[in-house]
N, C-alpha and C positions, 0 to 999 in steps of 0.2 A: 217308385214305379208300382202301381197295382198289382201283383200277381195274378188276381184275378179275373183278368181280362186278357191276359193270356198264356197260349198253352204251347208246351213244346211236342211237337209232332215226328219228331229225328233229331239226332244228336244235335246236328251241325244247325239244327234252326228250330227259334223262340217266335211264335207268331201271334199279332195281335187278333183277339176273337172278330175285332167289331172290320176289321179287313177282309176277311173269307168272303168268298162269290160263291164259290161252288166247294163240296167235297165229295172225295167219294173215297173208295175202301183206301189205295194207295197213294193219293194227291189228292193237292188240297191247292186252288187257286186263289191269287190274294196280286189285284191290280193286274190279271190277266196275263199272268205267269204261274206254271206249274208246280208246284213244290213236290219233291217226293215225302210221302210219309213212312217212316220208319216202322218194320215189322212186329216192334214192342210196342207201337203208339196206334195200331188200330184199332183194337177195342174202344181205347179211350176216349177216341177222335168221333169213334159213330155215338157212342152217347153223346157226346156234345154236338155233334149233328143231329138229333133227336131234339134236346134243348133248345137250339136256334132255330131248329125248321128249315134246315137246308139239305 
């Protein structure tokens, strides 16, 4: 499995980059269901929302 193609955003969930629709500061949608993102994984999520341009 490539690690680099995806990022964990909350404990309980491993998510593929190239599946994200939308993000924002505490959800991340992927196939038009909301994920929560985890309180340690925001930082990291909005840089790679910078990187993808979402």
């Amino acid at each position: 499995m490539p690690f680099d193609k995806f990022v964990r955003i909350h404990r309980s969930y491993l998510i593929s980059l190239s599946k994200i629709e939308k993000i924002s500061r505490n959800s991340v949608w992927i196939l038009g269901k909301e994920i929560p993102v985890g309180s340690s994984y925001e930082e990291k999520l909005l840089e790679i929302r910078g990187v993808l341009g979402l």
